[in-house]
N, C-alpha and C positions, 0 to 999 in steps of 0.2 A: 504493500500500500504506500504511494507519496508518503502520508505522512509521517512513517518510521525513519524516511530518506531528515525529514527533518528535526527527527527529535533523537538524541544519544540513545545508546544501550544501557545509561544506568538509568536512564531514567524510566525506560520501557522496562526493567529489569524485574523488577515486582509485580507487574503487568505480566510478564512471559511468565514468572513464577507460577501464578494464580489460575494461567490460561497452560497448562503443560507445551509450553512456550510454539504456543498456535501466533504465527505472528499477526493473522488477521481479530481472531478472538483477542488477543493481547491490547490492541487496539481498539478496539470495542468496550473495551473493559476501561482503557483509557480515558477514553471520553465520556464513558460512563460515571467515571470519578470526577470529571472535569463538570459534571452538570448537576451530582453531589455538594460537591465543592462551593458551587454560585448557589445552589437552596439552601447552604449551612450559612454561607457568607451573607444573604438575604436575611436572615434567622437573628446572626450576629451580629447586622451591622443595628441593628432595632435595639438587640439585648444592650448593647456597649453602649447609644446615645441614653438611652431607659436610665443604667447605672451612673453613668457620669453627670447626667441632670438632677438625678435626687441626691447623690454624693453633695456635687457643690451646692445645690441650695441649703442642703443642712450645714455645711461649714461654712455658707455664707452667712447664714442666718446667724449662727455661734459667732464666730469671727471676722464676718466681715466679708468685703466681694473679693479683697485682694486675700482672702486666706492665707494663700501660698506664697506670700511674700512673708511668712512669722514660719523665720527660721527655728527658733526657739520649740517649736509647735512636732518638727519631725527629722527623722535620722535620716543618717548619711545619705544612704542606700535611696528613699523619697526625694532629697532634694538633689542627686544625682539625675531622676529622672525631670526634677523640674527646670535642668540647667538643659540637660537636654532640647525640650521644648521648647524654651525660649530661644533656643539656636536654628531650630526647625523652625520659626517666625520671621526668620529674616529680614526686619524691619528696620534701616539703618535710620529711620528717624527717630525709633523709641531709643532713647538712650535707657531706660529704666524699665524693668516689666511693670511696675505703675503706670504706665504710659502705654499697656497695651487693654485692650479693653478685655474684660475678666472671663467672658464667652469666647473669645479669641485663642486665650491661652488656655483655655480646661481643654481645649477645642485641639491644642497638640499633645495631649496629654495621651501617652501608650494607654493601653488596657490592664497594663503591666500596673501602673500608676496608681490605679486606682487598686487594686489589687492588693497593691504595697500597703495602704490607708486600711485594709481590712485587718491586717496582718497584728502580732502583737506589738511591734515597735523593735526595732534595733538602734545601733552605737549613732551618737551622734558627738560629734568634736574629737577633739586631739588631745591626749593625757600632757599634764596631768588635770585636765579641764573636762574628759569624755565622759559622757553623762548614757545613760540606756533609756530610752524612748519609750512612755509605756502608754499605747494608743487605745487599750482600754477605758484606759482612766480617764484619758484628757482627747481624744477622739468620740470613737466607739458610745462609750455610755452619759458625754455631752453631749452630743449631736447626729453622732454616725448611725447611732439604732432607730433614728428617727426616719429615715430612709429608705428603711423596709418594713413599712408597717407591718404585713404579712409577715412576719417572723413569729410564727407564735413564743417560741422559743425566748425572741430576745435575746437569745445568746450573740455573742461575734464568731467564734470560732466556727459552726458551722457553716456560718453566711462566707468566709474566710475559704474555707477550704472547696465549696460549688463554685466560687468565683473564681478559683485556682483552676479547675476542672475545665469550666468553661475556657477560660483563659488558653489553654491547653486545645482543644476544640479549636480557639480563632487561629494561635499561633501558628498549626499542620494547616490552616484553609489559608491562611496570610502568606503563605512557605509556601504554596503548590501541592505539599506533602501529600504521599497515597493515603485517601483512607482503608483503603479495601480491607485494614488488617486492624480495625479501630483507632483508640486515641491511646498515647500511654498516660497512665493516670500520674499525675506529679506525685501522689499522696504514696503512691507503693508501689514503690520501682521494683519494674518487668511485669505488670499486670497491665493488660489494656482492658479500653472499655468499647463496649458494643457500641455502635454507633447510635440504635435504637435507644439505649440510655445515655449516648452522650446528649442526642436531641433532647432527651426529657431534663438532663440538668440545665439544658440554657434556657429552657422554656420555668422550669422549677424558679432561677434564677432573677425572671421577668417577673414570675407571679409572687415572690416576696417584695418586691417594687410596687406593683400595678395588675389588678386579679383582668382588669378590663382588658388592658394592651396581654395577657396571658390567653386568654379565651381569642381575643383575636387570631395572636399570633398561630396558637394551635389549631387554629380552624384556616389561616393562608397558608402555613408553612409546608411544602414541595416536601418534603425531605422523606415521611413517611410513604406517600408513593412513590418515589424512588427506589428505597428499600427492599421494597415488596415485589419489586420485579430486574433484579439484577441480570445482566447480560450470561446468556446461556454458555456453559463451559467454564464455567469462573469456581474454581475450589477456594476452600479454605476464608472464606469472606468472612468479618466477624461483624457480620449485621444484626 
């Protein structure tokens, strides 16, 4: 088929794996993932604005619109990702992120970032001044559990480790990455997850935000008929 002429052997490589390297079935299978891929990344791109809008309206609300300018507030590792950002802004007249407006910059913020804000807190500063972050205390149960109202729980560590999962879901759709062989779970390494529950944590992950935008999404989202009719020849798939 042309389009093997255009694309490597490693990349078809898990493809020929899964297809007892049929190069036409391999292909098939191929683009089969590539139309996966756009109903997860459809799925995710909902989930990731959903999170990052109730995120910063709760820390805005606590702290203010410029949050992320109160260094004071998170560790290294967070404000690594905000230095970040503001480099992907590329605005040579902001001399200050003050000076960019607060939707702008949530707006280059990874998923990774938000992610970090669920976490417990790590090192912040330089000994003998480094102090350990504790986002429970002064994130999380100020303002950040406000954000998922559906959390019957209340807890952070759960909400913490689905948005890790998730995260894990966008990063293989962000990457090109095969699914055909699920996602690996960050939480316990060499276990992957089924696809069919990887869809259910991002969709899980919507309905502690928003039950309305959850019922939607489960009711547009492509991903389960996909699933249900995988391209013939294809072993070992962990749908």
């Amino acid at each position: 088929m042309p389009l093997r002429t255009a694309l490597s052997d490693p990349r078809l490589g898990p493809y020929d794996a899964a297809t007892s390297h049929d190069p036409v079935k391999a292909v098939q299978l191929y683009l089969w993932n590539l139309d996966l891929s756009a109903a997860f990344y459809d799925l995710l791109s909902i989930a990731e604005v959903a999170l990052r809008n109730a995120m910063h309206d709760q820390l805005s609300a606590r702290f203010g619109a410029n949050w992320y300018t109160r260094r004071d507030l998170f560790d290294d590792r967070t404000a690594r990702a905000f230095s970040t950002a503001w480099k992907q802004l590329r605005l040579p007249s902001a001399t200050s992120v003050t000076m960019v407006p607060p939707g702008k910059f949530v707006g280059e913020l990874t998923f990774g970032a938000w992610v970090f804000l669920l976490d417990a807190g790590g090192w912040n500063g330089h000994d003998p001044m480094r102090t350990r972050c504790d986002y429970e205390n002064t994130l999380w149960r100020p303002c950040l559990h406000s954000a998922f109202p559906n959390n019957a729980r209340g807890t952070r560590r759960p909400v913490h480790i689905l948005a890790r999962r998730v995260q894990a879901v966008r990063n293989r759709v962000a990457h090109h990455e095969p699914l055909i062989w699920g996602v690996p779970d960050p939480q316990v390494p060499g276990v992957r997850t089924r696809l069919a529950d990887a869809h259910a944590q991002v969709l899980e992950l919507v309905g502690l935000i928003d039950a309305s935008v959850h019922a939607w999404l489960t009711a547009a989202s492509r991903v389960p008929g996909l699933l249900v009719v995988p391209p013939a020849g294809a072993t070992g798939l962990l749908l």
